[in-house]
C-alpha positions as CSV (number, residue, x, y, z in Angstrom):
1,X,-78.4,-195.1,-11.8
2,X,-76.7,-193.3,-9.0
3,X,-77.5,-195.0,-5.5
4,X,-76.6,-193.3,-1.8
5,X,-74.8,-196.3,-0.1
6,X,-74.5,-196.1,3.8
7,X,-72.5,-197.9,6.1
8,X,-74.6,-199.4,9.0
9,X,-72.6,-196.7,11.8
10,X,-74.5,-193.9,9.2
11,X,-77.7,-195.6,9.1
12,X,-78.0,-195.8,12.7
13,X,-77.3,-192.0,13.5
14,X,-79.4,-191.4,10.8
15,X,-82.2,-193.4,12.6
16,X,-82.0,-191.8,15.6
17,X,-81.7,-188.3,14.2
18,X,-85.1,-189.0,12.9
19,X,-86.5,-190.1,15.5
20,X,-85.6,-186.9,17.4
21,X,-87.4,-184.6,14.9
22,X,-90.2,-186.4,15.3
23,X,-89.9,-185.9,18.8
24,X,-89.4,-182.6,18.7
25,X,-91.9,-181.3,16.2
26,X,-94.8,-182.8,18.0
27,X,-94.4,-180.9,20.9
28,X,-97.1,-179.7,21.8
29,X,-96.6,-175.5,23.5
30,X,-98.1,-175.1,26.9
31,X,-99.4,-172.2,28.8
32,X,-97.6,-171.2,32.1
33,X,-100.5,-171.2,34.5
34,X,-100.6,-168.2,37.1
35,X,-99.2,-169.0,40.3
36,X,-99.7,-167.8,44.0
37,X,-97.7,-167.4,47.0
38,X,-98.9,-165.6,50.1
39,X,-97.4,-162.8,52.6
40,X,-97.2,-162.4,56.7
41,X,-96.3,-159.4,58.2
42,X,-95.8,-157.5,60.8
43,X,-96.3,-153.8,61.6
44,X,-93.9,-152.0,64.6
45,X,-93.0,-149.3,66.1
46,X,-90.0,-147.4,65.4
47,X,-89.1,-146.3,68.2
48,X,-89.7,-148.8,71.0
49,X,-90.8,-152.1,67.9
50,X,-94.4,-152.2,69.8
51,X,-96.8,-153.6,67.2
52,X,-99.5,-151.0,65.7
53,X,-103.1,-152.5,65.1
54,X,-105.2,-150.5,62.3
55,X,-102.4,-149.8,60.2
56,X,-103.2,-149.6,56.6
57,X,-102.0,-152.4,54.0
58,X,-102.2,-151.3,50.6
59,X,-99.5,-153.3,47.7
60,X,-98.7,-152.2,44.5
61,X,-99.8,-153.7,41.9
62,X,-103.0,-153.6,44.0
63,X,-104.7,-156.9,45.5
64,X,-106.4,-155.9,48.6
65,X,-106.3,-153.1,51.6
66,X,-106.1,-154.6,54.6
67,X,-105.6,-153.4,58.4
68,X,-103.5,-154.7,61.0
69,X,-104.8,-156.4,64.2
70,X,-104.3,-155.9,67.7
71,X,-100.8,-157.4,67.5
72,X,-99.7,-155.9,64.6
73,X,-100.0,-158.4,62.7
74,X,-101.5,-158.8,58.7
75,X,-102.2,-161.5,56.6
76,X,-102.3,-161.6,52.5
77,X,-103.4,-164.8,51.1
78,X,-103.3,-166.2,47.5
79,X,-101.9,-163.3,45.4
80,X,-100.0,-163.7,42.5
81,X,-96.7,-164.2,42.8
82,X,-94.4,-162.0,41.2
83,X,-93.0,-158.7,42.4
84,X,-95.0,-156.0,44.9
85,X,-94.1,-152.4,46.7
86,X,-96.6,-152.7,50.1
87,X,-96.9,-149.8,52.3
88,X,-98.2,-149.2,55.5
89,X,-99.8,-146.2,56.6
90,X,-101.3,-145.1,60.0
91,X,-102.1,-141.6,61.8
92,X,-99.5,-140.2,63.3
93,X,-96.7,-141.6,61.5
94,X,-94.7,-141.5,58.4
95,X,-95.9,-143.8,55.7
96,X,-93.0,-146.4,55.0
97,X,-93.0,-148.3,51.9
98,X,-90.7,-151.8,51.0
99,X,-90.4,-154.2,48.4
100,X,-90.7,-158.0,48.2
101,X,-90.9,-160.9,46.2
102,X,-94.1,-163.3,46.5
103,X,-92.6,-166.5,45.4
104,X,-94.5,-169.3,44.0
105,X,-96.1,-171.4,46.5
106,X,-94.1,-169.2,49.3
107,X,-95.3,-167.8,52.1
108,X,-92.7,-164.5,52.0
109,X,-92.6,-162.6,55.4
110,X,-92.3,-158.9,56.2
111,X,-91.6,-156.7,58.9
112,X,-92.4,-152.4,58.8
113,X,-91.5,-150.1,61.2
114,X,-93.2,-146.7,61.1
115,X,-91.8,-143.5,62.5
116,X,-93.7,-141.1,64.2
117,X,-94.5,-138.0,62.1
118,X,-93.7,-135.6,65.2
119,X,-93.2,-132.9,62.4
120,X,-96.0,-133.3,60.5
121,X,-98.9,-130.8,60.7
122,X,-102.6,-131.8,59.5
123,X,-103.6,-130.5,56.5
124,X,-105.7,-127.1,57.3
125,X,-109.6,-127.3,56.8
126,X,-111.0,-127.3,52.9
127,X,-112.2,-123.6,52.6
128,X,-113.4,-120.9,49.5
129,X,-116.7,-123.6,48.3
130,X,-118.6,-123.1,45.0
131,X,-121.5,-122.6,45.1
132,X,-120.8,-120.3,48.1
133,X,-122.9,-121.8,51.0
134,X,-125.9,-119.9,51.4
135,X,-126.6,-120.2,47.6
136,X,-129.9,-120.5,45.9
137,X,-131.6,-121.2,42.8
138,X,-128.9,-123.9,41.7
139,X,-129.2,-126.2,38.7
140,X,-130.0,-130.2,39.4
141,X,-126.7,-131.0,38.1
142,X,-123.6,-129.1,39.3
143,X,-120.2,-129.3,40.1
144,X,-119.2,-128.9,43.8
145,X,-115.6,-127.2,44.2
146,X,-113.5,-126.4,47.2
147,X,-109.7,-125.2,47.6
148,X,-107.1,-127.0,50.6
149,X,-104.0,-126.3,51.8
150,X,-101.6,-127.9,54.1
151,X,-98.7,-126.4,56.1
152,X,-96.2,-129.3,55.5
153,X,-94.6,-128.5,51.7
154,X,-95.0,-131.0,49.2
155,X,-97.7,-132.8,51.9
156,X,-100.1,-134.5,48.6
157,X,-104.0,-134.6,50.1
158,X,-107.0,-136.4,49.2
159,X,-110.8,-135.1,49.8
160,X,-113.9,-136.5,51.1
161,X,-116.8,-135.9,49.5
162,X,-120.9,-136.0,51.3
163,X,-123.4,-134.7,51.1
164,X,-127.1,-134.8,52.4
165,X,-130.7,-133.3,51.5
166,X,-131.9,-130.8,54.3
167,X,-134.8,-133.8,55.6
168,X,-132.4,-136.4,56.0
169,X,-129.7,-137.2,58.4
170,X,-128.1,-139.7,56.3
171,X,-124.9,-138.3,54.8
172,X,-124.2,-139.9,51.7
173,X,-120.5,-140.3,50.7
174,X,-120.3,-139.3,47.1
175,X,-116.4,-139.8,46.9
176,X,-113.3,-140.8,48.7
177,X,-110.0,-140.1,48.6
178,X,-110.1,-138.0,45.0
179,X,-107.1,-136.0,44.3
180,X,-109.1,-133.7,42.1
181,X,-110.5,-130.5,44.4
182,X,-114.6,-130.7,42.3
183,X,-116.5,-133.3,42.1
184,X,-119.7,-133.0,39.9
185,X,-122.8,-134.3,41.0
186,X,-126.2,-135.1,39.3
187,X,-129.9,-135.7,39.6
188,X,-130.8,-133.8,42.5
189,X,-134.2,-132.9,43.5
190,X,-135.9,-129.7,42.6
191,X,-136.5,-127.0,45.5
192,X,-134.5,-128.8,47.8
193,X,-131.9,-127.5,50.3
194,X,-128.3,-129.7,50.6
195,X,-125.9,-129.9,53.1
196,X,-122.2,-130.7,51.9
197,X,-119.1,-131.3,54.2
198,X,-115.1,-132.3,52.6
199,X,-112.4,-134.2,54.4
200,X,-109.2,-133.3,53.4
201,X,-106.5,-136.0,54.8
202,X,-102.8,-135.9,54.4
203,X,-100.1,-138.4,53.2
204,X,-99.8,-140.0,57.0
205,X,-103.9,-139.9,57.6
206,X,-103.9,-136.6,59.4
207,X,-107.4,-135.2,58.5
208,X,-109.6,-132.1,58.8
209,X,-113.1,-131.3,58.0
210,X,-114.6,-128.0,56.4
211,X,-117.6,-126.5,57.7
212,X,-121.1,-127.4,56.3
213,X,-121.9,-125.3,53.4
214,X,-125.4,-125.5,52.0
215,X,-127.0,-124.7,48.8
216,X,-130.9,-125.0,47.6
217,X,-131.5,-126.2,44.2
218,X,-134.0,-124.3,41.6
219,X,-137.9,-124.7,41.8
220,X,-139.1,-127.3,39.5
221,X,-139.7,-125.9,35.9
222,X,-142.8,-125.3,35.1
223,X,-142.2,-126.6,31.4
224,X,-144.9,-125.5,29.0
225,X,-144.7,-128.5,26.6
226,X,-146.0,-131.8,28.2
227,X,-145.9,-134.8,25.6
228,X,-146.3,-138.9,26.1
229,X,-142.8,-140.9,25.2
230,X,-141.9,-145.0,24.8
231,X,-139.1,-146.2,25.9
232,X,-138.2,-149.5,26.3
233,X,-142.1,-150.4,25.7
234,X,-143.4,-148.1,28.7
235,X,-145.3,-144.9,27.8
236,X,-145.2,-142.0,30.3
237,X,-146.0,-138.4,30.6
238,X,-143.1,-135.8,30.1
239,X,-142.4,-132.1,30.3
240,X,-139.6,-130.2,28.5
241,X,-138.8,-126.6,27.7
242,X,-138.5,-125.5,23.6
243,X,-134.7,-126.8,23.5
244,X,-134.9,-129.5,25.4
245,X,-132.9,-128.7,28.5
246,X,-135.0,-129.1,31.2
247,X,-136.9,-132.6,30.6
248,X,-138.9,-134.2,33.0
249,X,-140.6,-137.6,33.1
250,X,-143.5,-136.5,35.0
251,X,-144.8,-140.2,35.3
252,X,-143.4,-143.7,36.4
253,X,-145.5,-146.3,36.8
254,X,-145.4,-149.9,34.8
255,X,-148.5,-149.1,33.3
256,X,-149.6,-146.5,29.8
257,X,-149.3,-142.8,30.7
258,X,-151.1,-140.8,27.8
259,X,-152.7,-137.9,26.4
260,X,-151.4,-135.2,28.6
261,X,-153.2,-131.3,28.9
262,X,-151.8,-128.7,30.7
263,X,-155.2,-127.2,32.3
264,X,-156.1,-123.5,31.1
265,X,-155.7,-122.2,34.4
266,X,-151.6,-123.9,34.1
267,X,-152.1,-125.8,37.7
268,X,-152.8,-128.9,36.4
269,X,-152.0,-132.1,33.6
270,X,-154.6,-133.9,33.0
271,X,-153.4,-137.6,31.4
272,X,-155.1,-141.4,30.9
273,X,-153.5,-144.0,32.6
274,X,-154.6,-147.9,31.8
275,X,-153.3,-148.8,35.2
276,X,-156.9,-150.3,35.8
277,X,-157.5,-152.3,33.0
278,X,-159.1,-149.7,31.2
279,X,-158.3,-145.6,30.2
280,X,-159.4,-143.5,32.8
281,X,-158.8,-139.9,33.4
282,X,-156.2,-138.4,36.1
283,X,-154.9,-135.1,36.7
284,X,-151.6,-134.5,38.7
285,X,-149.2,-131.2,39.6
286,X,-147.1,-129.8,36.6
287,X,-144.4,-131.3,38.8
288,X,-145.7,-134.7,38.6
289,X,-147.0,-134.9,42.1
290,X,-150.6,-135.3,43.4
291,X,-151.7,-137.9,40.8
292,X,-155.5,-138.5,41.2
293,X,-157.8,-140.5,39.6
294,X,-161.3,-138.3,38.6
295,X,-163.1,-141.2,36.7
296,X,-165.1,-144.1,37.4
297,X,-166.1,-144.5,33.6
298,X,-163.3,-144.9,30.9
299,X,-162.0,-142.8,28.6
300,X,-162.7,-145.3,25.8
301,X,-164.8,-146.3,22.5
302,X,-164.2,-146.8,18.6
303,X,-160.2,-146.0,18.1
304,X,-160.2,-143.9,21.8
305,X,-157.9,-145.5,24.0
306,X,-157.2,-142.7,26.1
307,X,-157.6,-139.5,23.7
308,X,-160.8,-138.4,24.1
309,X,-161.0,-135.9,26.1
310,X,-160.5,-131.7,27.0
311,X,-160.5,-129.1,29.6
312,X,-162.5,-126.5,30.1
313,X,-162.0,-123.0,29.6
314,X,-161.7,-121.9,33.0
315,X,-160.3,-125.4,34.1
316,X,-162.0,-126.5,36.2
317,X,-164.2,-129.1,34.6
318,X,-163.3,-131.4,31.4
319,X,-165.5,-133.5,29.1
320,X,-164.4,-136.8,27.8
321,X,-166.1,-139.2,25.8
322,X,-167.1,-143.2,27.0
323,X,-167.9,-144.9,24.1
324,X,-171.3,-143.5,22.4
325,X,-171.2,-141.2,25.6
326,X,-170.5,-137.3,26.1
327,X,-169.8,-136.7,29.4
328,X,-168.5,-133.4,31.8
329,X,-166.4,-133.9,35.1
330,X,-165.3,-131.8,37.5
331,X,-161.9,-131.4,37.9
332,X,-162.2,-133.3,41.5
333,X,-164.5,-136.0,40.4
334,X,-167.5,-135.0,41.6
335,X,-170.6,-133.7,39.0
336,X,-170.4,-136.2,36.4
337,X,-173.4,-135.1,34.4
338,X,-173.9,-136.8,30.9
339,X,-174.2,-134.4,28.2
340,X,-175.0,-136.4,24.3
341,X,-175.7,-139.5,23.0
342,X,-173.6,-140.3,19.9
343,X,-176.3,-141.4,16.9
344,X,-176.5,-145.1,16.5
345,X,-173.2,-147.1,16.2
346,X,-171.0,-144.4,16.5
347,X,-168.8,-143.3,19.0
348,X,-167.2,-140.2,20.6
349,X,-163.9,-139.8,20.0
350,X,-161.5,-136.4,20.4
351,X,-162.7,-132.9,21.6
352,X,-162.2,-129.7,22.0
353,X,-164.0,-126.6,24.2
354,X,-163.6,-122.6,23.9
355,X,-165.3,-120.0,25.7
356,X,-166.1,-118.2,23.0
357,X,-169.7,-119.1,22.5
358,X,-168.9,-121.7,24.8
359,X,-169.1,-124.5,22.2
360,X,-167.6,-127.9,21.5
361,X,-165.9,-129.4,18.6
362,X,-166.6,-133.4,19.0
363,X,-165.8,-135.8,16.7
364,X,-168.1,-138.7,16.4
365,X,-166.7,-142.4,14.3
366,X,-168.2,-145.2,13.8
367,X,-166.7,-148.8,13.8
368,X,-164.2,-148.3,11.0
369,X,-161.9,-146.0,11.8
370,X,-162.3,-143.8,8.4
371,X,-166.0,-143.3,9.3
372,X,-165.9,-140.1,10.9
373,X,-167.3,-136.5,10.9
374,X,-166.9,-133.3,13.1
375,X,-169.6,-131.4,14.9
376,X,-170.4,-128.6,17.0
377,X,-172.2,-129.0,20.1
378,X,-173.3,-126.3,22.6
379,X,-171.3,-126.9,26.1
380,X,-173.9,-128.8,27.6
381,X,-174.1,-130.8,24.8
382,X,-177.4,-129.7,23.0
383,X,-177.8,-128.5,19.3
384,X,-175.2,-130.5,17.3
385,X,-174.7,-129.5,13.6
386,X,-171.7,-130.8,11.1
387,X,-169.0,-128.6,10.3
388,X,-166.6,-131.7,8.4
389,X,-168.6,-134.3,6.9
390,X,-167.3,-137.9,6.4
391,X,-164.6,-137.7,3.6
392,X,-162.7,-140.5,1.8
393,X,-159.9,-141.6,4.4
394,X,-159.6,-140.6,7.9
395,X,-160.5,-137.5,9.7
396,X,-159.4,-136.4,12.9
397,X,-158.2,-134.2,16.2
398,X,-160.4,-131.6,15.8
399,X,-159.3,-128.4,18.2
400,X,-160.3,-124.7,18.4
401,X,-158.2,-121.8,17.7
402,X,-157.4,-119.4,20.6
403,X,-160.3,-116.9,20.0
404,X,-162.6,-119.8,18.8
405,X,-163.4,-118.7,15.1
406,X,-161.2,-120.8,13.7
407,X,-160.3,-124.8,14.2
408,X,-157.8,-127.4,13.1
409,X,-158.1,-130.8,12.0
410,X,-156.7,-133.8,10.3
411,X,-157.4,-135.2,6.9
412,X,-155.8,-138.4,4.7
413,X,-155.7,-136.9,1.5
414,X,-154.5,-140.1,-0.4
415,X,-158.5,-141.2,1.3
416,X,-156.7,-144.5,2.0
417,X,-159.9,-146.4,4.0
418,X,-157.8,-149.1,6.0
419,X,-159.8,-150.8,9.0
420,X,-156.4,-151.2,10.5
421,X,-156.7,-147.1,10.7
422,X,-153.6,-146.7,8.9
423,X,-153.1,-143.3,6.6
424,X,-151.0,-142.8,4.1
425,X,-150.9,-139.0,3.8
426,X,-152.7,-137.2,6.6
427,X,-152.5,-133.5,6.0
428,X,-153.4,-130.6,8.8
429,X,-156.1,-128.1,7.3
430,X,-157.0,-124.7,9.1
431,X,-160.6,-123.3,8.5
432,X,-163.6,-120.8,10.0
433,X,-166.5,-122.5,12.0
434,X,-168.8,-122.2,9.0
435,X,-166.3,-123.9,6.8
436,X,-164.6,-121.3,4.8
437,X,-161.0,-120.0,4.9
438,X,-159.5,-123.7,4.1
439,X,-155.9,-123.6,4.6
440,X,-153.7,-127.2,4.5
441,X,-150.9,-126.5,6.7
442,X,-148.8,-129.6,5.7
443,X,-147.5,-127.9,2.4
444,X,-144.3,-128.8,3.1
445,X,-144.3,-132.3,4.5
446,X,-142.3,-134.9,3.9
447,X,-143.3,-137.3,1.6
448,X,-145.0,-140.7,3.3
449,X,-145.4,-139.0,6.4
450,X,-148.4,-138.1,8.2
451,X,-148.9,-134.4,10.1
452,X,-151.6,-135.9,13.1
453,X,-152.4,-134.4,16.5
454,X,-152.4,-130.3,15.5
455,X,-153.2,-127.9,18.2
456,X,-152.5,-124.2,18.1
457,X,-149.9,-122.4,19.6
458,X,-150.8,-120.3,23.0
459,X,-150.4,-116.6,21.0
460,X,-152.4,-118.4,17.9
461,X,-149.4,-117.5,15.7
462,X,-148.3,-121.7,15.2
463,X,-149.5,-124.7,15.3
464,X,-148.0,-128.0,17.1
465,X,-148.3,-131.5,15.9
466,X,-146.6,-135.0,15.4
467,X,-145.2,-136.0,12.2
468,X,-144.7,-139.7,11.7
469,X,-143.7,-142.4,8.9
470,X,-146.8,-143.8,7.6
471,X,-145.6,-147.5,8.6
472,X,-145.7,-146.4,11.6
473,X,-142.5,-148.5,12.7
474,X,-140.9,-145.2,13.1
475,X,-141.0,-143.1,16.5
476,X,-143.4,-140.0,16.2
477,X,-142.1,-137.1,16.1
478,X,-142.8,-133.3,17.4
479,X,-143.1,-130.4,15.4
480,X,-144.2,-127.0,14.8
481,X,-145.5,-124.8,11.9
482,X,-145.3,-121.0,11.9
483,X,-148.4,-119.3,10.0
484,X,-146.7,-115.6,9.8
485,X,-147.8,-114.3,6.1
486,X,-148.6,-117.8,4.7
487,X,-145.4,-118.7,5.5
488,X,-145.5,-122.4,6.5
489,X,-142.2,-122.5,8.0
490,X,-141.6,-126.2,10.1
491,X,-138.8,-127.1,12.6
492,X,-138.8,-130.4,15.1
493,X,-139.1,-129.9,18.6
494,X,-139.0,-133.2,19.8
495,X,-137.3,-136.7,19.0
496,X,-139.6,-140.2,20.2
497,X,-142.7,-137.6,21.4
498,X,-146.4,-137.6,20.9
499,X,-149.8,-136.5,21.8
500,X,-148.2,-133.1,22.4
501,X,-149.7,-130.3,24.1
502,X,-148.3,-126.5,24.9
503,X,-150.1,-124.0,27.1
């Protein structure tokens, strides 16, 4: 056997060769931890080394801006040391720039002496604004722009931005010391005159101001499609045009906002708000302002938590239903008159009013929400006979079309009978008052959706409605269905939308 023999001079170095790598390989690495010095300095003049109070401090990399005081003198405490450019700028004179080194733990001192700028010239006043001042009819959202010059070559300048509604005095500084010559800003009000003013300052501080320019924004849109939307668990009213581009949340408060109708007469929404502990009815301006409560009695009953309810033809009156009761408002909330009694243990639920005959199409339901039928009334409630009797699965939302000989409403044809009110397949179906002429209008529906909510078009030519999953876990949806020919020819108007309605 072959045996490594050692003399005890080797064995030794060997030990202690050892021992070293075991030293070394259980090192452990560290991390350098950031460390801070400080700077003092001083700010002079040139020409006769008087210190300069409010001089400007500004280092790169940045920390903080600081001024001088009344002695000149400016303080930087507990920045990071490492290497910094710090300038010093001041009206009047020529920015001067130096460079230092912040050691660790160091307080590193600094002295800058500023020339006067005797040649410099202030920059000239911003000029040539868009939109001109003066304009009108400008959208909520626009992009200011403005041109500036300066008579010193290769001076660089830096705007100012404010800008203030005609009823305030407040200016409110939008930006400051952008390089760019626009600025867009946003959410404006509607029908409202502004007041904007740019600063223009030079490289040395030298400034100049433009005039006021004024513009007035659009009047509000008077949207013809008011629907209710969830977000973020809050239900409120909305207005929006076909495409989209001039939404409006018409309603804010931390309460449901529901149901809304655009009055015949276009002056009005009328909506349900639970803001009381209960549905009652309101009306408001189609801008959202004016919102008044016109009920003492809710707008409530078997599966009508807010719905039931229409206008008028002429608009100024609506009838809504409160529980097994029929009743007709004014428009002001005077002249509540009661017009029917529901039969025993049923309800009032959705309605609909034309002037032609001057009738009423009322739904009536009983406790489960698949027991319901459709009548005609007279408009002061008298003379009731049924024009959709109760059919396996729900029936619902029945409306009249524009020259009231023809109305809409809703059917589950898969006569699913769920006390939780769920459908399965809810079709839309178009017929005459006397029941003939059946149409079903949901043809080409998805498949475990449900068409809900239909209401006809203002030229009688479409129908709106809300298409939704059947689970219900997905938002509702908006729609519309073209009747030109028989051809039933769908396209979404709106995304997370419901109840909709379009005057």
């Amino acid at each position: 056997m072959f045996m490594l023999r050692f003399t005890h001079s080797q064995r030794t170095w060997l030990w202690l060769l050892l021992v070293v790598l075991l030293v070394t390989g259980c090192k452990e690495e560290t991390i350098t931890p950031t460390l801070y010095g400080s700077v003092q300095g001083v700010v002079v003049d040139a020409h006769n080394n008087q210190p300069l109070a409010n001089v400007i401090i500004t280092t790169n990399p940045a920390t903080s801006s600081f001024a001088t005081d009344e002695e000149g003198h400016f303080s930087l405490q507990n920045i990071a040391a490492g290497k910094y450019s710090i300038s010093a700028h001041k009206v009047g004179f020529k920015g001067e720039t130096s460079s230092i080194t912040v050691g660790e733990r160091q307080l590193t001192e600094v002295t800058l002496a500023l020339e006067q700028s005797v040649d410099n010239q202030a920059p000239n006043a911003p000029f040539n604004p868009v939109p001109a001042t003066g304009s009108v009819d400008q959208p909520v959202t626009l992009t200011l722009r403005w041109q500036g010059k300066d008579p010193d070559k290769g001076d660089s300048l830096r705007y100012d931005v404010q800008l203030y509604e005609s009823n305030s005095t407040d200016r409110n500084t939008l930006a400051t010391a952008i390089r760019d010559t626009f600025y867009t800003v946003s959410n404006l009000k509607y029908n409202t005159a502004y007041f904007w003013q740019i600063t223009t300052r030079d490289q040395d501080g030298l400034t100049a101001r433009s005039e006021v320019w004024t513009f007035r924004t659009a009047s509000f849109p008077l949207n013809r499609y008011v629907f209710s939307r969830t977000v973020d668990g809050n239900t409120d009213i909305y207005s929006a045009n076909a495409d989209g581009s001039t939404l409006q949340r018409l309603t804010t408060a931390a309460f449901t906002e529901t149901a809304p109708q655009i009055s015949p007469t276009r002056d009005k929404i009328a909506y349900t708000s639970n803001d009381t502990g209960q549905y009652q009815l309101y009306t408001m301006n189609r801008d959202g302002s004016g919102q008044r409560r016109i009920t003492m009695l809710s707008v409530e009953g078997y599966q009508n938590a807010g719905i039931g309810y229409c206008w008028s033809p002429d608009g100024a009156q609506l009838v809504y239903s409160h529980y097994d009761q029929l009743y007709r408002i004014n428009r002001d909330g005077t002249g509540l008159a009661l017009l029917a009694t529901a039969p025993t243990g049923r309800h009032f639920r959705q309605c609909d009013w034309t002037v032609q005959g001057n009738l009423l199409l009322v739904q009536t339901i009983g406790a489960k929400p698949y027991d319901s039928e459709i009548y005609l009334y007279n408009a002061d409630g008298s003379n009731p006979r049924l024009v959709v009797k109760n059919l396996p699965g729900r029936v619902d939302s029945p409306s009249f079309s524009i020259d009231g000989t023809e109305m809409l409403y809703t059917h589950d044809v898969a006569g699913f009978e769920s006390n939780a009110g769920r459908q399965l397949n809810s079709h839309i179906y178009k017929m005459k008052l006397d029941g003939t002429n059946l149409v079903d209008l949901s043809e080409g529906k998805q498949a475990g959706t449900n068409d809900k909510e239909p209401r006809f078009s203002p030229d009688g030519a479409s129908v709106i409605f809300v298409n939704q999953a059947n689970d219900s876990q997905t938002p509702p949806e908006v729609w519309v269905v073209g009747m030109d020919d028989g051809d039933l020819d769908r396209s979404k108007l709106f995304d997370n939308a419901d109840l909709p309605d379009w005057k």
